[in-house]
N, CA, C and O atoms as a printed pandas DataFrame, in Angstrom:
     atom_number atom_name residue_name chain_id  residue_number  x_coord  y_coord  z_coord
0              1         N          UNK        A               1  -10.646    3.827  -11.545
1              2        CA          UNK        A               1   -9.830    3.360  -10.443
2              3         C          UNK        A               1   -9.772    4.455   -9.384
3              4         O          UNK        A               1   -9.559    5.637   -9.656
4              5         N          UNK        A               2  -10.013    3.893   -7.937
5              6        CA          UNK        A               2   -9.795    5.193   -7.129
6              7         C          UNK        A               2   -9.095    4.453   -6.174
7              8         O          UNK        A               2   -9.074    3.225   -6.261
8              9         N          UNK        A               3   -8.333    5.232   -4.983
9             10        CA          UNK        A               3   -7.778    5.013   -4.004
10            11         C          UNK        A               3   -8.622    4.918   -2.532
11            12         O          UNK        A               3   -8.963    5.877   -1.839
12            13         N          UNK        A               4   -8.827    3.665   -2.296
13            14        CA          UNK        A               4   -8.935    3.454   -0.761
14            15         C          UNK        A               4   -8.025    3.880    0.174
15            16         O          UNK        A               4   -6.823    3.624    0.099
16            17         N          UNK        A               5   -8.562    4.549    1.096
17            18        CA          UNK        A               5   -7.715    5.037    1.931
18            19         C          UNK        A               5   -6.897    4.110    3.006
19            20         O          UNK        A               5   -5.782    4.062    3.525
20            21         N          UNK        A               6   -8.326    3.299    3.021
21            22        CA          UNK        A               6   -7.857    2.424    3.929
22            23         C          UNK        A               6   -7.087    1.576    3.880
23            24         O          UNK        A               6   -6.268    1.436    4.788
24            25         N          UNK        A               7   -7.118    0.866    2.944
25            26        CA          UNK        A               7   -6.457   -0.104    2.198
26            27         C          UNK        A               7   -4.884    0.156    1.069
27            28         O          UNK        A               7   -3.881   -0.492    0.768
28            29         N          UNK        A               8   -5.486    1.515    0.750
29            30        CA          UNK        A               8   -4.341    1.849   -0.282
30            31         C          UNK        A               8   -2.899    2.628    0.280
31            32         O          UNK        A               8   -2.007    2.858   -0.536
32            33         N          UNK        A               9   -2.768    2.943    1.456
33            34        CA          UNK        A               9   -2.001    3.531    2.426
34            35         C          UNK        A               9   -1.400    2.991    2.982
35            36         O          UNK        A               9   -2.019    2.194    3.687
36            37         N          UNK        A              10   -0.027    2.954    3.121
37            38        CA          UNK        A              10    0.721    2.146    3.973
38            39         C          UNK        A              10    2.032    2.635    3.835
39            40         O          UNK        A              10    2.540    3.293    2.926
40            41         N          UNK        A              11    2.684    2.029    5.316
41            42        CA          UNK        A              11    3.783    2.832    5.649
42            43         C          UNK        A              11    4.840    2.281    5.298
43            44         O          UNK        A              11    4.677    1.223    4.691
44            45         N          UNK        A              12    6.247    2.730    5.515
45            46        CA          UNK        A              12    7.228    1.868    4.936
46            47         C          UNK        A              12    7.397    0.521    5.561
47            48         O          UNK        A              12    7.567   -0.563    5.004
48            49         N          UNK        A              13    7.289    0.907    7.251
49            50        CA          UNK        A              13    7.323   -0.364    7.892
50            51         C          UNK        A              13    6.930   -1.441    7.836
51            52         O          UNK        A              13    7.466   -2.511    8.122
52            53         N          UNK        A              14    5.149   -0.990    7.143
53            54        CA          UNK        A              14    4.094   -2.159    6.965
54            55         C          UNK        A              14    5.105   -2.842    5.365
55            56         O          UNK        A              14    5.151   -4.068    5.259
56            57         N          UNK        A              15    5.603   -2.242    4.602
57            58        CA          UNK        A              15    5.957   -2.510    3.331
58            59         C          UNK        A              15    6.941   -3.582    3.710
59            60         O          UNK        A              15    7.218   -4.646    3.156
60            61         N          UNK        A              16    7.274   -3.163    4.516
61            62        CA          UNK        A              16    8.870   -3.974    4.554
62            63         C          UNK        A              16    8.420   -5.118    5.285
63            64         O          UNK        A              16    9.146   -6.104    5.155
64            65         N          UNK        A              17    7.137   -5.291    6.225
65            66        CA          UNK        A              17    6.829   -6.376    6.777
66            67         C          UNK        A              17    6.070   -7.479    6.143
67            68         O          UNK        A              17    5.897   -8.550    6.725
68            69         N          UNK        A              18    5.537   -7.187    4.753
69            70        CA          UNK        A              18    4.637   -7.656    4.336
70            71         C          UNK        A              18    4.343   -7.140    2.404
71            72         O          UNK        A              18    3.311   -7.005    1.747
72            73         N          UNK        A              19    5.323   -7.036    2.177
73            74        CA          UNK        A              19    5.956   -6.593    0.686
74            75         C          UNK        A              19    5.437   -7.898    0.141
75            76         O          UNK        A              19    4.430   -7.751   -0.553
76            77         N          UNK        A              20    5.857   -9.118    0.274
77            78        CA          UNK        A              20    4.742   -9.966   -0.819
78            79         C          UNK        A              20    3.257   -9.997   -0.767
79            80         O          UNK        A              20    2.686  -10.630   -1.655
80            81         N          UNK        A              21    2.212   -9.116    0.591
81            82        CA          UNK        A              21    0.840   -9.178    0.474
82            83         C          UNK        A              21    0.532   -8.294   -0.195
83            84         O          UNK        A              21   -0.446   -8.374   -0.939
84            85         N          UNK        A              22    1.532   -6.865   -0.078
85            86        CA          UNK        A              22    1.104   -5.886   -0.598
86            87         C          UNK        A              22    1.414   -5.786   -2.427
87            88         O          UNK        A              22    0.973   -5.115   -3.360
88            89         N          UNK        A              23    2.325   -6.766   -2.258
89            90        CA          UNK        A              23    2.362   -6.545   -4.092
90            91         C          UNK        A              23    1.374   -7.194   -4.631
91            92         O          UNK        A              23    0.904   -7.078   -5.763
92            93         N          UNK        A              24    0.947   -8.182   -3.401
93            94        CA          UNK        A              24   -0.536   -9.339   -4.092
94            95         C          UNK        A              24   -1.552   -8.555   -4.125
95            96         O          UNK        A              24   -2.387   -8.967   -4.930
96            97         N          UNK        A              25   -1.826   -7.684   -3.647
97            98        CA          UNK        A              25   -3.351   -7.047   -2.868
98            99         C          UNK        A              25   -2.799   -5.905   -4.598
99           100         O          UNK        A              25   -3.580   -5.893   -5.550
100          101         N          UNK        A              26   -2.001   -5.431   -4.640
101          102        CA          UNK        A              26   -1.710   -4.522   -6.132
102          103         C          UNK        A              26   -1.776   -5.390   -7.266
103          104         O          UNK        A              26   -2.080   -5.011   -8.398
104          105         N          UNK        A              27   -1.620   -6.016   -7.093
105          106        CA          UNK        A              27   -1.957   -7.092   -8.518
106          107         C          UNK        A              27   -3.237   -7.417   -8.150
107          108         O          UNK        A              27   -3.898   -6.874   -9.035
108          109         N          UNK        A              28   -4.081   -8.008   -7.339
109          110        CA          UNK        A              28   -5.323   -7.984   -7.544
110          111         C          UNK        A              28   -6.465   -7.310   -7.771
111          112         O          UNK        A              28   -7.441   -7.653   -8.438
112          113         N          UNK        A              29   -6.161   -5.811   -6.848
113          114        CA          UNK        A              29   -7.180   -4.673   -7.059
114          115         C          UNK        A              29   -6.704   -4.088   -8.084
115          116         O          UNK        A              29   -7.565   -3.316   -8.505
116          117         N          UNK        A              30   -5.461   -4.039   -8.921
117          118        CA          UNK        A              30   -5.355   -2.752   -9.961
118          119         C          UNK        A              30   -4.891   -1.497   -9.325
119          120         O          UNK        A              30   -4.324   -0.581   -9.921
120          121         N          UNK        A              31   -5.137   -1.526   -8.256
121          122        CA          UNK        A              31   -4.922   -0.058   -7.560
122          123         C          UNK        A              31   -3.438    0.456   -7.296
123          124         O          UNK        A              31   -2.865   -0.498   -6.769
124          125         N          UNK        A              32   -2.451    1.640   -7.431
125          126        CA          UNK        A              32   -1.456    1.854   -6.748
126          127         C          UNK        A              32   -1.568    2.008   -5.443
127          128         O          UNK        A              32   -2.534    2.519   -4.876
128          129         N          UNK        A              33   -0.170    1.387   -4.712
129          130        CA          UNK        A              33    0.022    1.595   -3.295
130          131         C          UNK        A              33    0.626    3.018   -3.000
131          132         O          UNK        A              33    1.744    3.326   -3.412
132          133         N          UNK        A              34   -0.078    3.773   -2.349
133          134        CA          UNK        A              34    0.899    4.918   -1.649
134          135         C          UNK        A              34    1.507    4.701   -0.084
135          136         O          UNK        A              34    0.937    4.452    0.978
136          137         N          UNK        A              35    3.216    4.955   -0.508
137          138        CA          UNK        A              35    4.060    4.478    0.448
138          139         C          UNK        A              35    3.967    5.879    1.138
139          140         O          UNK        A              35    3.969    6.947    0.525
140          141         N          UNK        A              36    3.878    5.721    2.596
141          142        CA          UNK        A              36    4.285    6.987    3.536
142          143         C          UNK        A              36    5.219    6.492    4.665
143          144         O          UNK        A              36    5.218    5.432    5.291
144          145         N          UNK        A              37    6.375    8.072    4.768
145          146        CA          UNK        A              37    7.188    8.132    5.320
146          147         C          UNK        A              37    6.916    8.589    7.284
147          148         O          UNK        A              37    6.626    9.785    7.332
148          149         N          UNK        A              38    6.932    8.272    8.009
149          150        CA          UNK        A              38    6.502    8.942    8.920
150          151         C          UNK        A              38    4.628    9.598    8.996
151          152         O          UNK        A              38    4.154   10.466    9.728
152          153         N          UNK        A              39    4.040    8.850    8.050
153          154        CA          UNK        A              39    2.930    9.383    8.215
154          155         C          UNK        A              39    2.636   10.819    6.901
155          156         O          UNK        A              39    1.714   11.623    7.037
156          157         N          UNK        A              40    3.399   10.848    5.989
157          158        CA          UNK        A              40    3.110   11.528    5.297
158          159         C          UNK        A              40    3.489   10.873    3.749
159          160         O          UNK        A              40    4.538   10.246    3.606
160          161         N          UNK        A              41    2.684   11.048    2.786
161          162        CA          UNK        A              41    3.056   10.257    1.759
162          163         C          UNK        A              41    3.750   11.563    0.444
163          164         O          UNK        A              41    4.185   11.175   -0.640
């Protein structure tokens, strides 16, 4: 398992806008999400 950057990164804002895609997109790839604060995780 590795981390996409692209994909696996996201901010709180995006989380909070879109928390049921992102728990779908984690249940489908297997992958953990890393949450960042201001751009830093």
């Amino acid at each position: 398992m590795s981390v996409s950057i692209t994909e696996d990164i996201k901010s709180v804002s995006d989380l909070k806008k879109n928390t049921h895609e992102i728990f779908e997109q984690m249940h489908c790839t297997g992958r953990p999400i890393i949450v960042t604060v201001n751009g830093k995780p």
